[in-house]
C-alpha positions as CSV (number, residue, x, y, z in Angstrom):
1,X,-48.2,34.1,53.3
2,X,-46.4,31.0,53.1
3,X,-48.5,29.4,50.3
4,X,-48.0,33.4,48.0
5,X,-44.4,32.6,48.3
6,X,-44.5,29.1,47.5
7,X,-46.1,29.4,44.6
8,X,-44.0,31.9,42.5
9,X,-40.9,29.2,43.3
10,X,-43.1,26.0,42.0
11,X,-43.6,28.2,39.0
12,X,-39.8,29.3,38.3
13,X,-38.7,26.0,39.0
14,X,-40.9,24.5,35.7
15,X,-40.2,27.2,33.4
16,X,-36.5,26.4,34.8
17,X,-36.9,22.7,33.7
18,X,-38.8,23.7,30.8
19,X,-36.2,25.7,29.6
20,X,-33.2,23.0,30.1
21,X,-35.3,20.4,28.3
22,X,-35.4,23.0,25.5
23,X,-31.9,23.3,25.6
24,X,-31.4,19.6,25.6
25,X,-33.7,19.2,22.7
26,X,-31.3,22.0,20.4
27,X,-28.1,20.5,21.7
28,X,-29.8,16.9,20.3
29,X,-30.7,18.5,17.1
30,X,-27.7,20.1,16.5
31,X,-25.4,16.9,17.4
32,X,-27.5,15.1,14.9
33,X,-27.6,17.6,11.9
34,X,-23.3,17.2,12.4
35,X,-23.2,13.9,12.3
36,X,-25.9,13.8,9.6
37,X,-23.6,16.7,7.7
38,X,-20.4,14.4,8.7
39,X,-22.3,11.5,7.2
40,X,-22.8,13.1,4.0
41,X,-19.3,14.3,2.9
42,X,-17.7,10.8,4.2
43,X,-17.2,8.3,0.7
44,X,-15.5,5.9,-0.1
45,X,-12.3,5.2,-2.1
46,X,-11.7,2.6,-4.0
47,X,-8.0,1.7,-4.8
48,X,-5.9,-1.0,-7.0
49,X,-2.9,-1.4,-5.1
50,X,0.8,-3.0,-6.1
51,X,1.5,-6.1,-4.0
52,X,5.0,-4.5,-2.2
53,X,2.6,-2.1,-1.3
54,X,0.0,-3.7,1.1
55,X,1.7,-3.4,4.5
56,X,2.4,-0.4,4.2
57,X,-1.0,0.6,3.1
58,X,-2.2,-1.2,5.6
59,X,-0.6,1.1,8.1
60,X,-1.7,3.9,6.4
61,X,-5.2,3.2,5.9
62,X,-6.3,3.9,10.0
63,X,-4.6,7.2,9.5
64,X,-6.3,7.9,6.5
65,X,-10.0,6.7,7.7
66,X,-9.2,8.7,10.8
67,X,-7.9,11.9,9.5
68,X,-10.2,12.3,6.7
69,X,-13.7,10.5,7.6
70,X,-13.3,8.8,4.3
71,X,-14.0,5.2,4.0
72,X,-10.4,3.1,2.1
73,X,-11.3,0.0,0.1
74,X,-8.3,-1.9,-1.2
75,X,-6.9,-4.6,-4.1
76,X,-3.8,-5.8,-3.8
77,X,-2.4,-7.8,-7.0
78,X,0.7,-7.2,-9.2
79,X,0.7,-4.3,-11.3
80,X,0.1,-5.6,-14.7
81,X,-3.0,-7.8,-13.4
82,X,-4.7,-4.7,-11.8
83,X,-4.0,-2.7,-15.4
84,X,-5.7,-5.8,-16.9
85,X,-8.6,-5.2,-14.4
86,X,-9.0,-1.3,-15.1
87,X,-9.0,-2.4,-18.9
88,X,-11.9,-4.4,-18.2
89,X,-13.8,-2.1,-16.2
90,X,-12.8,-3.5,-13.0
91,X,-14.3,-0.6,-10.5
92,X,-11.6,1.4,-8.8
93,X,-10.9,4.9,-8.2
94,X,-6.9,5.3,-8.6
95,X,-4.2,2.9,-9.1
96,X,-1.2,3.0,-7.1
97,X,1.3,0.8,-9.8
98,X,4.9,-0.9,-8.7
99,X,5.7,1.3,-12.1
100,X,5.5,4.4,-13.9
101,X,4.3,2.8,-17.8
102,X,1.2,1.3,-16.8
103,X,-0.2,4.4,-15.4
104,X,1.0,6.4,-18.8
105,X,-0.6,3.9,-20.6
106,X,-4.3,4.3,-18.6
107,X,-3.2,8.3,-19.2
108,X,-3.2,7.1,-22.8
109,X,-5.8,5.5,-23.2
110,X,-8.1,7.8,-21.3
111,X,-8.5,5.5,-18.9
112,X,-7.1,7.9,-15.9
113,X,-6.1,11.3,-15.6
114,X,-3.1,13.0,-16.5
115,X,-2.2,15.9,-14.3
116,X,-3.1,13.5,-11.3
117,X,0.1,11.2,-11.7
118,X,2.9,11.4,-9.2
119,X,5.4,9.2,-7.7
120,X,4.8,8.0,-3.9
121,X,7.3,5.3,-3.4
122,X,10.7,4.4,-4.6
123,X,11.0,0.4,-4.4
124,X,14.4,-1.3,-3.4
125,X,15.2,-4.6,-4.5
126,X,16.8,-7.7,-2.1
127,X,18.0,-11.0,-2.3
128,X,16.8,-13.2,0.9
129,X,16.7,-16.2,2.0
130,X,14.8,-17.3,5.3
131,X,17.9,-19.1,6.2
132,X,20.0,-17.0,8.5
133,X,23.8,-17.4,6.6
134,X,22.8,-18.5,3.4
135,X,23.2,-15.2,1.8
136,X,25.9,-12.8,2.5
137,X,26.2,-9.0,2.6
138,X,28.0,-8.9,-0.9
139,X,25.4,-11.7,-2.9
140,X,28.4,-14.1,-3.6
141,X,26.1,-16.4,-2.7
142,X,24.8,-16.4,-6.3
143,X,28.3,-15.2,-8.0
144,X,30.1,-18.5,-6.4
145,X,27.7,-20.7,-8.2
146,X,27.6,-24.4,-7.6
147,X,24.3,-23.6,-5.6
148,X,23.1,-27.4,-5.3
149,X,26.1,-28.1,-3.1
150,X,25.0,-25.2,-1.0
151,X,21.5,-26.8,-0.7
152,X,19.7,-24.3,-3.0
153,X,17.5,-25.7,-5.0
154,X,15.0,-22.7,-6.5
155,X,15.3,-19.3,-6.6
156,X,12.5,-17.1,-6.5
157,X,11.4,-13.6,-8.4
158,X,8.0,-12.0,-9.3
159,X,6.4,-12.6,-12.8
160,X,8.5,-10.0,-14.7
161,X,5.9,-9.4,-17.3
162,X,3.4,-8.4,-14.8
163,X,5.4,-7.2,-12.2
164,X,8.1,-4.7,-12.0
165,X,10.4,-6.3,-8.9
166,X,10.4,-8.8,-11.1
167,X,11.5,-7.5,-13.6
168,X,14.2,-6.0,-11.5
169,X,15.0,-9.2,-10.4
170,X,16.0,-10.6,-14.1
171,X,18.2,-7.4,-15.1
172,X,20.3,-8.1,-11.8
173,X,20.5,-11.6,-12.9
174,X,21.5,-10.2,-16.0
175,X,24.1,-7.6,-15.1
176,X,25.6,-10.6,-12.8
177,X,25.6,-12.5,-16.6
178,X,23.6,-15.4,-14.3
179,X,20.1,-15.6,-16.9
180,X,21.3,-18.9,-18.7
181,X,22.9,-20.5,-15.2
182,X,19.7,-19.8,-13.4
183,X,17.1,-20.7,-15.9
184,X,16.5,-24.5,-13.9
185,X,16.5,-23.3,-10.5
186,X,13.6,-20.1,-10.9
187,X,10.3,-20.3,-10.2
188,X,8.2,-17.6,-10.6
189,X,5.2,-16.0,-8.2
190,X,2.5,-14.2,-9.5
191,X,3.4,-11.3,-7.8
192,X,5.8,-10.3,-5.3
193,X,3.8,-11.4,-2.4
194,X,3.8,-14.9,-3.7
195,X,7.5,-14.6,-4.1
196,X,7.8,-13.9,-0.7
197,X,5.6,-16.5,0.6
198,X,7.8,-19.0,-1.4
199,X,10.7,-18.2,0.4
200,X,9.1,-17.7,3.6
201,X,8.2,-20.9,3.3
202,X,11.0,-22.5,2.6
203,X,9.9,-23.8,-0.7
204,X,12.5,-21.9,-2.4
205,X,15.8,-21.1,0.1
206,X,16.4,-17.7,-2.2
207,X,13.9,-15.3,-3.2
208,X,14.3,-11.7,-4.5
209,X,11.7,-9.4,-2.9
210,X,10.9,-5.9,-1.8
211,X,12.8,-4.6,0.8
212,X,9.9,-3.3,2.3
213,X,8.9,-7.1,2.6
214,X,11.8,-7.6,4.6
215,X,11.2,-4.4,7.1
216,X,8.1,-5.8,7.4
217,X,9.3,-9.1,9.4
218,X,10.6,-9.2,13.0
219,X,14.2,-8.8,13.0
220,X,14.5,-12.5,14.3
221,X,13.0,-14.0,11.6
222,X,14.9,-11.8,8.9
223,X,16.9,-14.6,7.6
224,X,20.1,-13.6,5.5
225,X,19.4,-10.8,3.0
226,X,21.8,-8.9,0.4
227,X,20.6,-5.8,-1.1
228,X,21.0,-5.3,-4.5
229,X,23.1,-2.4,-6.0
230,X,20.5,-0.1,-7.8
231,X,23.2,0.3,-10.5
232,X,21.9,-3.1,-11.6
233,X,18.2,-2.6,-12.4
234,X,16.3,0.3,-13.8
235,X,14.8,2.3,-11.2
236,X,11.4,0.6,-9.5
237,X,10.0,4.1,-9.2
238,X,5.6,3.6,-8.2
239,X,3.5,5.7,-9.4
240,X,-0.3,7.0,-8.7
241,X,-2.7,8.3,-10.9
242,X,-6.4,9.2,-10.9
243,X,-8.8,6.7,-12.9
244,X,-11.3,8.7,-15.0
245,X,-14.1,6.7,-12.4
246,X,-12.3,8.3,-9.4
247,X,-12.8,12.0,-11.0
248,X,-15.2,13.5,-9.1
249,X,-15.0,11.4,-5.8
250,X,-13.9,13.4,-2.8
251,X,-12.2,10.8,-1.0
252,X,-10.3,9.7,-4.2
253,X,-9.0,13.0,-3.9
254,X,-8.1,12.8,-0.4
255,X,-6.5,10.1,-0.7
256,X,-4.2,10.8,-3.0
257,X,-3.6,14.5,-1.6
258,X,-2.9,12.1,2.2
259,X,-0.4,10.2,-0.1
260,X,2.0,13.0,-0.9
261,X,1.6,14.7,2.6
262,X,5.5,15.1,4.2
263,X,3.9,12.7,7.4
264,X,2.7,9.7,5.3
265,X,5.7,10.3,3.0
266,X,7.8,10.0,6.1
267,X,6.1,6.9,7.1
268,X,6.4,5.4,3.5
269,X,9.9,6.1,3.8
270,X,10.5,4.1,7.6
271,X,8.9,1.4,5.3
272,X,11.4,0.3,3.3
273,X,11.3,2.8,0.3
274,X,13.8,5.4,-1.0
């Protein structure tokens, strides 16, 4: 009697394990067709980047990878050296420019695509200087002259052919009728990052840099800083655009779609752009 009932249970019990390890095997499968499926939409964006903008791309880019499953693969250089780069055939997907004519002229040259432009940062332009009261809230620190006295012996801006904070830079000069006063005392970076590490460094004891440079530093090491009155240079407005390489890439889209989204605007924004 014992041995009738005992084995019915032996019996259920396999088909019982038989039937979790079959359950097992589909839950296996299925994780691994998702992550296969996953796997295949990720891709990877490749992007030529202003230099004012790489820390705060580089805050962006976890949120992006993250939200997305796309893979971000930046450049960072002044504007008119990545527009040299594209021209060459230099492999990227969109082009985030310090300025609005390079990215017309790529539209122009059918180099990138029109209806994809758009404007995702404002820049805003600063005159600092490591030192903390060197420069004061009004820049009279440059109308006042007599700048060896004060210990100042180079003043620092972005190439202004290539780069458009530089560019800014000489029209405030300009507007404050300083171009021929100044002329022995600038040196020039490449791009504004350069600029910045020049005065960072001491090597130059005023520099005129992105505010979002300045936001980027720990408020003890922020120096003396004057911003500059927009009134005196023609709007640094950064534009994006689609390269014709970039047009059928899904995470070039998504990327640029993540761009104008209210959160990463927002974020933009806390950066150090209008």
């Amino acid at each position: 009697m014992r041995t009738a009932l005992i084995t019915p249970l032996i019996f259920l019990g396999a088909k019982r394990k038989h039937l979790i390890s079959l359950v097992s095997r589909g839950l296996f499968c299925f994780c691994l067709a998702v992550t296969a499926s996953i796997g295949a939409q990720a891709e990877q964006v490749t992007a030529a980047i202003a230099a004012n903008f790489a820390g705060t791309i580089r805050q962006l880019k976890p949120l992006f990878e993250r939200e997305t499953g796309h893979r971000l693969v930046s450049s960072f250089a002044s504007s008119g050296t990545l527009f040299a780069q594209i021209h060459n055939g230099a492999p990227f997907d969109v082009f985030l420019s310090a300025d609005e004519q390079r990215p017309q002229q790529l539209i122009d040259d059918q180099l990138a695509i029109a209806d994809s432009a758009f404007i995702y940062a404002t820049g805003l332009l600063v005159l600092w200087s490591s030192q903390p009261e060197l420069v004061d809230p009004r820049g009279d620190v440059l109308r006042a002259g007599h700048w060896r006295e004060k210990g100042i012996r180079h003043i620092a801006l972005a190439n202004p052919k290539t780069a458009p904070y530089g560019r800014a830079a000489l029209q405030t000069l300009k507007a404050m009728h300083l171009l021929n006063a100044s002329k022995p005392y600038r040196v020039t970076g490449q791009n504004i990052a350069q600029t910045f590490q020049f005065v960072a460094s001491a090597n130059a004891q005023l520099g005129f840099i992105a505010k979002t440079q300045l936001l980027a530093l720990p408020e003890n090491e922020r120096g003396s800083t004057w911003r500059v009155p927009e009134l005196m240079y023609s709007p640094i407005r950064q534009q994006a655009v689609m390269l014709t390489r970039g047009r059928d890439n899904r995470a070039a889209e998504a990327f640029l779609r993540f761009l104008q989204s209210p959160q990463t605007q927002k974020m933009i924004s806390a950066r150090g752009y209008k």
